[in-house]
C-alpha positions as CSV (number, residue, x, y, z in Angstrom):
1,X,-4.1,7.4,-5.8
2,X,-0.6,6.3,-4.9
3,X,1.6,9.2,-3.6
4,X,5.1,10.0,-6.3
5,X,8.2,9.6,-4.7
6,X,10.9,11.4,-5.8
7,X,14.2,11.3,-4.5
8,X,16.7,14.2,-4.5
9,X,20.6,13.7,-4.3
10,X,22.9,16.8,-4.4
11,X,26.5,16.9,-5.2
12,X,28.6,16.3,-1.9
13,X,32.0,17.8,-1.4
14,X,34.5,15.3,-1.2
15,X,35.2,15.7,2.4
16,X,32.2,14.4,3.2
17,X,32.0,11.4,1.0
18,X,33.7,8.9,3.7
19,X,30.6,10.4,6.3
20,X,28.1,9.5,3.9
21,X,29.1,6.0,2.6
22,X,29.5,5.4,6.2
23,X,26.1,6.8,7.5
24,X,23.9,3.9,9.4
25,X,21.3,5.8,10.8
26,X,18.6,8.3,9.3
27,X,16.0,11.4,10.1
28,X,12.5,11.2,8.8
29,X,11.1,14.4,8.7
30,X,7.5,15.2,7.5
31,X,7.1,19.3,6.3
32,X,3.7,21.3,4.9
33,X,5.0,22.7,1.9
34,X,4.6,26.4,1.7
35,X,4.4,26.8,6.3
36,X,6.3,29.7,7.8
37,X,9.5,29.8,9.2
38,X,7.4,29.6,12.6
39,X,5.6,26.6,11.3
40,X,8.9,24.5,10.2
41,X,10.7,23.6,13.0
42,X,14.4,23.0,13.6
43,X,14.6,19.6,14.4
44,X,17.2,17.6,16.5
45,X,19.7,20.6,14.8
46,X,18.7,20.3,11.4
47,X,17.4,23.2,9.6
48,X,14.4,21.6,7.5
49,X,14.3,25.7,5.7
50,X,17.5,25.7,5.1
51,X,17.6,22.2,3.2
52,X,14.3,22.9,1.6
53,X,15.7,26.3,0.2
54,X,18.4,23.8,-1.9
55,X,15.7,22.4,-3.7
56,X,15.5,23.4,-7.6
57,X,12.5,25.7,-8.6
58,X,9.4,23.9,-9.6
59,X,6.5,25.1,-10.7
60,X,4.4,22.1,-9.1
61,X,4.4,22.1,-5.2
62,X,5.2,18.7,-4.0
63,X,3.2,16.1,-3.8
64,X,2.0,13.9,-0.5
65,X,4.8,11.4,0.2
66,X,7.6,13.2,-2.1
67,X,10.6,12.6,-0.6
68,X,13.9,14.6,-0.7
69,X,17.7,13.3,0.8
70,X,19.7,15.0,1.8
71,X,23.8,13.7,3.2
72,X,25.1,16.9,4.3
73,X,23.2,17.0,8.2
74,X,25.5,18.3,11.0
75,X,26.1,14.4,12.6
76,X,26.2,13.0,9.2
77,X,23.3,11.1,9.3
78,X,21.0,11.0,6.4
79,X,18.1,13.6,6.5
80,X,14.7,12.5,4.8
81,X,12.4,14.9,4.1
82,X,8.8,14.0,3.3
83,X,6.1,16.0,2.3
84,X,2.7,16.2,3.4
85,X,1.2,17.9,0.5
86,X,0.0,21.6,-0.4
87,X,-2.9,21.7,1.0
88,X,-2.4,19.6,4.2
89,X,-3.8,22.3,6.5
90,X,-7.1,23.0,4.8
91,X,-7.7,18.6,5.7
92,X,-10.3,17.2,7.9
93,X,-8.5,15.4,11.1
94,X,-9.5,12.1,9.7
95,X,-7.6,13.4,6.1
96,X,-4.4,14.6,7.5
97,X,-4.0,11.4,9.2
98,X,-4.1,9.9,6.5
99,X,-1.7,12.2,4.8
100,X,0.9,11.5,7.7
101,X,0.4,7.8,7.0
102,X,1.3,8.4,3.4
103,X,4.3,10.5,4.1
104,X,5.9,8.9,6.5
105,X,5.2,5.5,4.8
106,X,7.2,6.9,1.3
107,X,9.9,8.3,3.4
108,X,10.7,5.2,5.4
109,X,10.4,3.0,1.7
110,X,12.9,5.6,0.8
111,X,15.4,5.1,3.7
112,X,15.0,1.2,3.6
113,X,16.9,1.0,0.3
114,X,19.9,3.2,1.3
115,X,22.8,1.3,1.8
116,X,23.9,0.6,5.2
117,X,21.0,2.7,7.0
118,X,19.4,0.2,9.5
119,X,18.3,2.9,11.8
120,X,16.0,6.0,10.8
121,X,14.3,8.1,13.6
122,X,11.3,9.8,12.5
123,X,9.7,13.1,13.9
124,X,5.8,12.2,14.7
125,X,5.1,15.6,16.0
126,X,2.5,15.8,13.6
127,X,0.5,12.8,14.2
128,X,2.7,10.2,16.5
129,X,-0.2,7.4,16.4
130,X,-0.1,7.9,12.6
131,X,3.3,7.9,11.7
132,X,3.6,5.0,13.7
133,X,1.6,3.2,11.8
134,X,2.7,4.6,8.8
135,X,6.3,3.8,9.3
136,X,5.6,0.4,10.7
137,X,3.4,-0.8,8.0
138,X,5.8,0.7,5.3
139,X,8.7,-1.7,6.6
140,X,7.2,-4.5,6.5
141,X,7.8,-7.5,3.6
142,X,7.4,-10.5,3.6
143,X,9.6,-12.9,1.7
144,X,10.7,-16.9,2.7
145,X,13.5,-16.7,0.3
146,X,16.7,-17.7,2.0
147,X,19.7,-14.9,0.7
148,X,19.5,-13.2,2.7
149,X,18.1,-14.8,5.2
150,X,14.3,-13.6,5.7
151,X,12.9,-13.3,9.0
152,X,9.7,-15.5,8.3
153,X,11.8,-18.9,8.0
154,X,9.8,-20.6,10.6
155,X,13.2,-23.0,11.0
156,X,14.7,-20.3,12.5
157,X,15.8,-20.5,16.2
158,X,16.7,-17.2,16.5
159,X,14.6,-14.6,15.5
160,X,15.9,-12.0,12.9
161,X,15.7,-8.6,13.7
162,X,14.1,-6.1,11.3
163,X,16.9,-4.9,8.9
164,X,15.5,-1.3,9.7
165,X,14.8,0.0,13.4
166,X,12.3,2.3,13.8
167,X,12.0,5.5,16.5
168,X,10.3,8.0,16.8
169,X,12.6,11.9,17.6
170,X,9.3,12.2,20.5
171,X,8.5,9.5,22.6
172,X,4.8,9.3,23.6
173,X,1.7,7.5,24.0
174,X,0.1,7.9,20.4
175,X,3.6,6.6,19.0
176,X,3.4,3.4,21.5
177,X,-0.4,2.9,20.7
178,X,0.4,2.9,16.9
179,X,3.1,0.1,17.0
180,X,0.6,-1.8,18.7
181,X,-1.5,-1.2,15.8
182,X,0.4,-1.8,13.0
183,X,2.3,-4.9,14.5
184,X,-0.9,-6.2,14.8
185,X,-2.0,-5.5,11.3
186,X,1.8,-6.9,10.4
187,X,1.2,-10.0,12.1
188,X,-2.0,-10.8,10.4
189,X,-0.7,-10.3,7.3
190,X,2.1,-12.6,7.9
191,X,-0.6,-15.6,8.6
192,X,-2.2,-15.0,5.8
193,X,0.5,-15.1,3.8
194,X,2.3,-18.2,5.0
195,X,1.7,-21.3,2.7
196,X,-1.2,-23.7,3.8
197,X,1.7,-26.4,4.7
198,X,3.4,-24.1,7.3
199,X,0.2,-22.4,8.9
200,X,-2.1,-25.4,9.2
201,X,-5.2,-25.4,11.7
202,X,-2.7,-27.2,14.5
203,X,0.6,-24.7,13.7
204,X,-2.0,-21.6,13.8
205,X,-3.1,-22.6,16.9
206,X,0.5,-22.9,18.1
207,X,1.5,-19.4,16.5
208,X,-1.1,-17.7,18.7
209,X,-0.7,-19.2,21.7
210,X,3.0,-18.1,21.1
211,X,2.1,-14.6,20.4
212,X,-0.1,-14.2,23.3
213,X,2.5,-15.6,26.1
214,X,3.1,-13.7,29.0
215,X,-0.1,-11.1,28.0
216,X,-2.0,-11.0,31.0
217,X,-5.3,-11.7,31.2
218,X,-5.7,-13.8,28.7
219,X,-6.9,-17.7,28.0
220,X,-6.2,-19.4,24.9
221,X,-8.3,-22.6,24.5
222,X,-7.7,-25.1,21.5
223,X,-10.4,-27.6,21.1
224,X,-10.6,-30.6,18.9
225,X,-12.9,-32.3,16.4
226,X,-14.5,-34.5,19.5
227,X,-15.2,-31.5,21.2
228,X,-17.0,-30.1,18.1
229,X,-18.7,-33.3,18.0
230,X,-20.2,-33.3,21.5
231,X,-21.6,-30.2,20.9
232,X,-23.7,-31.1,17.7
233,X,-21.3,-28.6,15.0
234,X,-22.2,-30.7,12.0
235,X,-22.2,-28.1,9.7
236,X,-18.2,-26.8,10.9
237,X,-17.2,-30.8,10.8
238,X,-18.8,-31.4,7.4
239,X,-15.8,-28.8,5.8
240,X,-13.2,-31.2,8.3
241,X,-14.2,-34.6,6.4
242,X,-11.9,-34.3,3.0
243,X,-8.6,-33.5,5.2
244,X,-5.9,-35.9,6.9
245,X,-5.3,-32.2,8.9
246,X,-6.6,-32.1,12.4
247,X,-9.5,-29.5,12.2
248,X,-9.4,-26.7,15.6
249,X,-11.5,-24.8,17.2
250,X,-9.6,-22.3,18.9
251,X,-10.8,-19.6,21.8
252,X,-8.9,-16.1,22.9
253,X,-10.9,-15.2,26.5
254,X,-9.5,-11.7,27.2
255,X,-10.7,-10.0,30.2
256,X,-10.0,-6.8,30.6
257,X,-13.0,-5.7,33.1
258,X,-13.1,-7.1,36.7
259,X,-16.8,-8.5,37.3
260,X,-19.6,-10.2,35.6
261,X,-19.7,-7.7,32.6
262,X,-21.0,-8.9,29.4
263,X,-18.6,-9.6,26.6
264,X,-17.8,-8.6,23.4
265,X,-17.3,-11.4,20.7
266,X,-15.3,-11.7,17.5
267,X,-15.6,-14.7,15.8
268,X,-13.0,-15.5,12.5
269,X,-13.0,-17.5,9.5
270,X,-9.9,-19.8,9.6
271,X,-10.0,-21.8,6.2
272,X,-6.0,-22.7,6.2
273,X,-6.4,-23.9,2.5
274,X,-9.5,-23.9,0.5
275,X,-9.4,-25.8,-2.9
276,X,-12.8,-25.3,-3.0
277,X,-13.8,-29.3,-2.1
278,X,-15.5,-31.5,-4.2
279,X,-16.5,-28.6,-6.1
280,X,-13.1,-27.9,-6.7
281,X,-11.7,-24.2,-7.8
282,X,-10.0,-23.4,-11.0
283,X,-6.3,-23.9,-10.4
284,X,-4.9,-20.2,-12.0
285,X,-4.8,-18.7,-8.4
286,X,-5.3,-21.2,-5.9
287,X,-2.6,-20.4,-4.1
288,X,-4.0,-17.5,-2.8
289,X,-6.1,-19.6,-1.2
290,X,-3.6,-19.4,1.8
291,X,-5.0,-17.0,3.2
292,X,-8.8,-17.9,3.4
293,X,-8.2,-17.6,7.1
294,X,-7.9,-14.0,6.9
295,X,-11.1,-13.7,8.8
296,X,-9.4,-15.7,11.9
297,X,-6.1,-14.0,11.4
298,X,-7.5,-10.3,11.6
299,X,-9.7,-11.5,14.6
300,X,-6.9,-13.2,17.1
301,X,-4.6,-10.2,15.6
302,X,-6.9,-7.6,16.7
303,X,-6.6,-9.2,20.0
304,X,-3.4,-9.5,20.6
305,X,-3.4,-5.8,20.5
306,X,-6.6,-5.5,22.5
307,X,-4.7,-7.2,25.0
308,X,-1.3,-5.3,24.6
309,X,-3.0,-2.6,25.2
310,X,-5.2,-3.6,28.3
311,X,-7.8,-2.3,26.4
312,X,-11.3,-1.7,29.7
313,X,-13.3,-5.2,27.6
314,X,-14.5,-8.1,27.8
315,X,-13.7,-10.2,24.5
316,X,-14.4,-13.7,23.5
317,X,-12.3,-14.5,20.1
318,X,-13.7,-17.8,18.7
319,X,-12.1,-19.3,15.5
320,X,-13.5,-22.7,13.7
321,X,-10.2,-24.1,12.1
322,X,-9.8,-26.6,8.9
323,X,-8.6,-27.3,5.3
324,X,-11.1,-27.4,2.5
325,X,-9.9,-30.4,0.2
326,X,-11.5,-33.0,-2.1
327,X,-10.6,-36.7,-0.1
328,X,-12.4,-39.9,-0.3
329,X,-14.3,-38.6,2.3
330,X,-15.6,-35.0,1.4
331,X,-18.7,-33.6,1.7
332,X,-20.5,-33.7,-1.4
333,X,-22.6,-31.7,-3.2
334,X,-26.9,-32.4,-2.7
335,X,-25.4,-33.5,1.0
336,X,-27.8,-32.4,3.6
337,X,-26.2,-31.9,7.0
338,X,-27.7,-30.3,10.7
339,X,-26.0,-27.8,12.2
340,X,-25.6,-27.2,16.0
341,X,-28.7,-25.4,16.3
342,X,-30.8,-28.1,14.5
343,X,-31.5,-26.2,11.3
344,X,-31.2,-28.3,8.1
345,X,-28.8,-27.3,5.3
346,X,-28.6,-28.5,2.2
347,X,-24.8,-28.4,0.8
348,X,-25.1,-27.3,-2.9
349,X,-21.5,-26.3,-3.5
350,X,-18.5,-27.3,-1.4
351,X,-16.8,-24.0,-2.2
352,X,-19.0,-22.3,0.1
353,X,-18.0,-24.0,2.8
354,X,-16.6,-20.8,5.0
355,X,-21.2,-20.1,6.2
356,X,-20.6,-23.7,7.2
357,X,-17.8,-23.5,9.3
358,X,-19.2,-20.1,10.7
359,X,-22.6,-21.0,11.5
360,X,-22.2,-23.1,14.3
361,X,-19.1,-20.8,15.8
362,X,-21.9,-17.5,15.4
363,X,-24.6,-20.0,17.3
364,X,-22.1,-21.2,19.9
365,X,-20.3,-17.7,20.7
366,X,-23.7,-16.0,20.4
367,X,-25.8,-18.7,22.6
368,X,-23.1,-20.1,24.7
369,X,-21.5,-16.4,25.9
370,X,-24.2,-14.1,25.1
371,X,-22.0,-11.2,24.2
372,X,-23.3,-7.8,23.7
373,X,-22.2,-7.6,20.4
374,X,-20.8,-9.8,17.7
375,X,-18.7,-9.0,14.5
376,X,-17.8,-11.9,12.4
377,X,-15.1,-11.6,10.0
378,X,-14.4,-13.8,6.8
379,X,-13.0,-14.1,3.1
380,X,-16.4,-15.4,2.4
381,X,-17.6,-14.4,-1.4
382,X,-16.0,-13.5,-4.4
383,X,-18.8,-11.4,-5.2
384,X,-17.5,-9.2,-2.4
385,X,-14.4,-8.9,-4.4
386,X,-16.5,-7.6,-7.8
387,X,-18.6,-5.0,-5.6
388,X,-16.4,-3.2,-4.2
389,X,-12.4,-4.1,-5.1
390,X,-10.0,-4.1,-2.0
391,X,-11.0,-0.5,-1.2
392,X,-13.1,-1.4,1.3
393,X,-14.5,-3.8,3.0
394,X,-18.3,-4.4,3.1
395,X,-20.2,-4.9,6.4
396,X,-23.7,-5.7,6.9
397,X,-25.3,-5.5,10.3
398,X,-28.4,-5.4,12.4
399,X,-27.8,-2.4,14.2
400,X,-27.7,0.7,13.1
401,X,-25.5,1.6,16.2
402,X,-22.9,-0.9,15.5
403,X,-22.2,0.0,11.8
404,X,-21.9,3.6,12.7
405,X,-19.7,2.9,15.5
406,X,-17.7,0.6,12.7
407,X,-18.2,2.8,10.1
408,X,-15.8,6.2,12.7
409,X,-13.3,3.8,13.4
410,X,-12.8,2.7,10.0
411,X,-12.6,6.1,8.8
412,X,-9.9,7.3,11.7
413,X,-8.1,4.2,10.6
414,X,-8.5,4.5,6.9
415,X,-9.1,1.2,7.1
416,X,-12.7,1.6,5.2
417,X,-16.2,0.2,5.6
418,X,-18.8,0.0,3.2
419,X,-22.5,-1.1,4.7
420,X,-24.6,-3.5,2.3
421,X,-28.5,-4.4,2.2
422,X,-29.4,-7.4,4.6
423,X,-32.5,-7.9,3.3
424,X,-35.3,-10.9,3.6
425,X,-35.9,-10.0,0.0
426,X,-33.1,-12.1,-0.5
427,X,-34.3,-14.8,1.5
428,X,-35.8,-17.0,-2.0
429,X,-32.5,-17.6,-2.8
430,X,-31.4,-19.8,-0.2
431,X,-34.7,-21.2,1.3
432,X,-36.0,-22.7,-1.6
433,X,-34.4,-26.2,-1.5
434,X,-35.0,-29.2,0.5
435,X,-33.4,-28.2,3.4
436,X,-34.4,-25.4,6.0
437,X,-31.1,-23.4,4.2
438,X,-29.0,-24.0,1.0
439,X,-26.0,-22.9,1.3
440,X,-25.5,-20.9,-2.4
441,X,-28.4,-18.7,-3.4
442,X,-26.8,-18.3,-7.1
443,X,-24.8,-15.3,-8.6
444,X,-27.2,-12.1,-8.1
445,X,-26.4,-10.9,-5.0
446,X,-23.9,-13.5,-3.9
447,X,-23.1,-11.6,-1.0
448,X,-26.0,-10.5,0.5
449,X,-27.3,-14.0,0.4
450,X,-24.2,-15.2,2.4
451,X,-25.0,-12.5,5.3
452,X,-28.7,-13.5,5.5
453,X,-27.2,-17.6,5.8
454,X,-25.1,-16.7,8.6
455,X,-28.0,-14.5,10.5
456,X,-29.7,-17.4,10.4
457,X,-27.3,-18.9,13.4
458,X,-27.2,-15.5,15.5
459,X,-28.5,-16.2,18.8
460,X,-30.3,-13.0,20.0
461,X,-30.6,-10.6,17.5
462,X,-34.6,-10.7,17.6
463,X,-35.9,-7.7,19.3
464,X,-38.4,-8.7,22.9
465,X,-41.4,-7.0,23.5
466,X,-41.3,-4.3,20.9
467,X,-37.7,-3.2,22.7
468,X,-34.0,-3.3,21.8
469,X,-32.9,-6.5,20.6
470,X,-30.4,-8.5,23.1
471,X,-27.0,-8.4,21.2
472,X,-25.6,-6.1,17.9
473,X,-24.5,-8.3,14.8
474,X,-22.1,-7.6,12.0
475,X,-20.7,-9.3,9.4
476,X,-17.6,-7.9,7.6
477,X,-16.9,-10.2,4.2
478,X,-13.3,-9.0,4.2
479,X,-12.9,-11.5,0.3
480,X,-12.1,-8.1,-2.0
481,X,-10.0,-6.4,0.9
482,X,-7.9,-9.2,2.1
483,X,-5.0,-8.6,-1.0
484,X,-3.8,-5.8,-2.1
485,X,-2.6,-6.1,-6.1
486,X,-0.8,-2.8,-5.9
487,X,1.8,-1.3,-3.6
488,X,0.2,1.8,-1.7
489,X,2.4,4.4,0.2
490,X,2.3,2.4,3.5
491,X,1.7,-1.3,2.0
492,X,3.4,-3.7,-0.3
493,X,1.7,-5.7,-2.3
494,X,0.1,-9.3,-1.0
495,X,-1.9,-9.9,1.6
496,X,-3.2,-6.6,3.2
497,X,-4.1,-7.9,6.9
498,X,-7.1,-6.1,7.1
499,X,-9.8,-4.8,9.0
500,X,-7.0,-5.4,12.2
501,X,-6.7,-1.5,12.6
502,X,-10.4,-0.9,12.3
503,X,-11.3,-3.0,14.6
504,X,-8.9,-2.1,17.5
505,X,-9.7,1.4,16.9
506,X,-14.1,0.5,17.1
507,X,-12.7,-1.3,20.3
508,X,-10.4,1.4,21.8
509,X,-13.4,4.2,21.4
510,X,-16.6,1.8,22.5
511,X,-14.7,1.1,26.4
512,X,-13.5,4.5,26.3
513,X,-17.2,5.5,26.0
514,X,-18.4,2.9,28.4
């Protein structure tokens, strides 16, 4: 449920009027209702008890993310103070952090629509990693409009600043680790929400190889449709045929180990526009379409902060890159096309062109690098969107291993996985045609039958000799979890850049363990 913010001004003597009007910088200040003296801190010389004791008498404590200002602070900067709910103390870890997220997020909502405050400091004593995130995430909005001028305007040659800096009162390593986070998040949610004409397979290509300048470490390979061609990806090429826009296939080689040591693998959905093909989509939405390449942008965002972070790994980012449109030249449906590793599909409707494009990407990454583990991520089926909403978003693996290890991180990240069956009993749906695979099995379990396509194409997932089985598999369908359609303490509206967090965190704690 969405923390209430409420907002508290008191009168303010007249002497201090010209102070307040002129304040430009702010305190964020997360407090435990009902804590002791002891437990409420004096911070940077502001008496939190002695603000909080101006309050008026309620009979309701205050609720997670309610939010009190306050003008009359001894420098005369503004004084934000945020609560972190009754019954903060008597959380699980994984809860409070979650509670800092939501409180610090409110407050610095709060603070960004006070006149002239473009600076707010914000006490992560608490949690720095989480109110790092929470504040960073809370800033963000994206907007191309023009007055004033937004800092997405890709004809810019000057980057804007943010209109709100962010620091924390304590520096330290969970604070630095959480900007790293959020940004991350931030910047996937900015490629997803950039129109298909300004973020097309070429320009995305360009944007990361931008992002990831100066990183060390890291290779970024762009490939092109002859390349795809050599290497037999019929199935990825099929999508490419009804668009005049170059299709990519882009590679992020991170190497964070010295030696041979065997790699992890993402590998993204990166759909710039789907109209659906041939089989073309309703237009009442379309435009949200844009971001059908949330899959690549969560992947090569998680990355970037991978990398940021020099993170102990090995990781192979691979992301097949097209438009999905209805030219003279588009796949049709009844088409039956070969993919890379000589299985025969059977194209029943266009729209489900985001298996195609993965299943020779899964088969090259999987057979080409032999990772130790694989997660694919994709906006790949509405039905994902009806089963579970944009709380979560649903994962179905062959390892029981991996979707624990998934399942922690998403929890410490609240950034939530849900594990679905994938199950042969499924299998009718999609082998009953005249080609090895069809790639729709029909409405009932429209997302289960997606998963067991794309196993299909995963080199190495069979188990030898009664043993482990080489390499972990995952898929996370990302479809219901990729918007959000309501603002959340921390989040606008719009495109929610998720699982970014989740899967930084599931990286962060698997070469920690290693």
């Amino acid at each position: 449920m969405m923390a209430r913010r409420v907002q508290f001004r008191f009168p303010i003597p007249s002497s201090r009027i010209s102070s307040r009007s002129m304040a430009t910088s702010a305190y964020i200040l997360p407090h435990h209702p009902g804590a002791t003296a002891t437990a409420t801190p004096t911070v940077s010389g502001i008496d939190q008890l002695r603000l909080l004791s101006k309050l008026p008498k309620t009979e309701k404590p205050p609720k997670v993310g309610d939010t009190k200002v306050f003008y009359d602070t001894p420098d005369g900067k503004v004084t934000a103070l945020v609560s972190l709910g009754y019954k903060f103390a008597s959380k699980k870890p994984n809860e409070q952090r979650e509670l800092v997220r939501r409180a610090v997020g409110s407050a610095v909502k709060e603070v960004r629509n006070l006149d002239g405050v473009n600076r707010a400091e914000i006490d992560g004593s608490t949690d720095p990693h989480a109110a790092a995130v929470g504040a960073h995430l809370a800033r963000y909005k994206f907007t191309l409009k023009t007055s004033p001028p937004s800092r997405f305007n890709p004809n810019l040659e000057q980057p804007i600043p943010e209109s709100l800096a962010l620091e924390p009162l304590q520096s330290s390593k969970g604070w630095d680790i959480g900007v790293k986070y959020a940004e991350a998040q931030n910047w996937a949610r900015t490629l997803m929400e950039l129109p298909g004409n300004i973020v097309t397979p070429t320009a995305f290509c360009d944007r990361v190889k931008a992002a990831f300048a100066g990183i060390p470490n890291v290779e970024i390979i762009v490939r092109d449709e002859a390349w795809a061609e050599e290497k037999g990806m019929q199935a990825f090429l099929s999508v490419t045929h009804g668009t005049a826009e170059p299709a990519k296939f882009l590679e992020i080689h991170y190497k964070g180990v010295v030696g041979d040591i065997q790699p992890l693998a993402f590998v993204g959905k990166g759909i710039t526009f789907d109209s659906g093909g041939i089989s073309l989509k309703p237009g009442a939405g379309m435009k949200l379409m844009r971001g059908d390449m949330g899959g690549a942008a969560t992947v090569v965002a998680s990355a970037l902060a991978i990398a940021q972070l020099q993170l102990p790994v090995n990781l192979i980012v691979a992301t097949p890159l097209t438009e999905n449109l209805p030219g003279p030249s588009a796949t049709k449906p009844g088409d039956i096309i070969y993919a890379m590793n000589g299985k025969s599909v059977e194209v029943d409707n266009t729209d489900a062109e985001g298996r195609l494009i993965l299943s020779d990407a899964i088969y090259y990454v999987s057979s080409h690098y032999k990772p130790h583990t694989l997660i694919d991520v994709a906006t790949l089926t509405g039905a994902m969107e009806v089963s579970l909403g944009e709380v979560y978003s649903g994962v179905f693996s062959t390892s029981d291993s991996l979707w624990n290890e998934l399942h922690e991180a998403g929890e410490a990240e609240y950034d939530r996985f849900w594990r679905l069956p994938l199950d042969e009993e499924y299998g009718p749906q999609i082998y009953s045609s005249n080609a090895d695979l069809c790639n729709t099995g029909g409405r009932p379990g429209g997302s289960c039958t997606a998963a067991l396509f794309l196993k299909a194409f995963v080199d190495g997932i069979e188990a030898e000799d009664g043993g482990e089985a080489p390499m972990r598999w995952a898929h996370i369908d990302i479809a219901g979890s990729m918007e959000l359609t309501r603002p959340y303490p921390y989040n606008e509206k719009g495109m929610s850049g998720r699982p970014v967090r989740a899967l930084v965190e599931f990286v962060r704690r698997s070469s920690q363990a290693e």
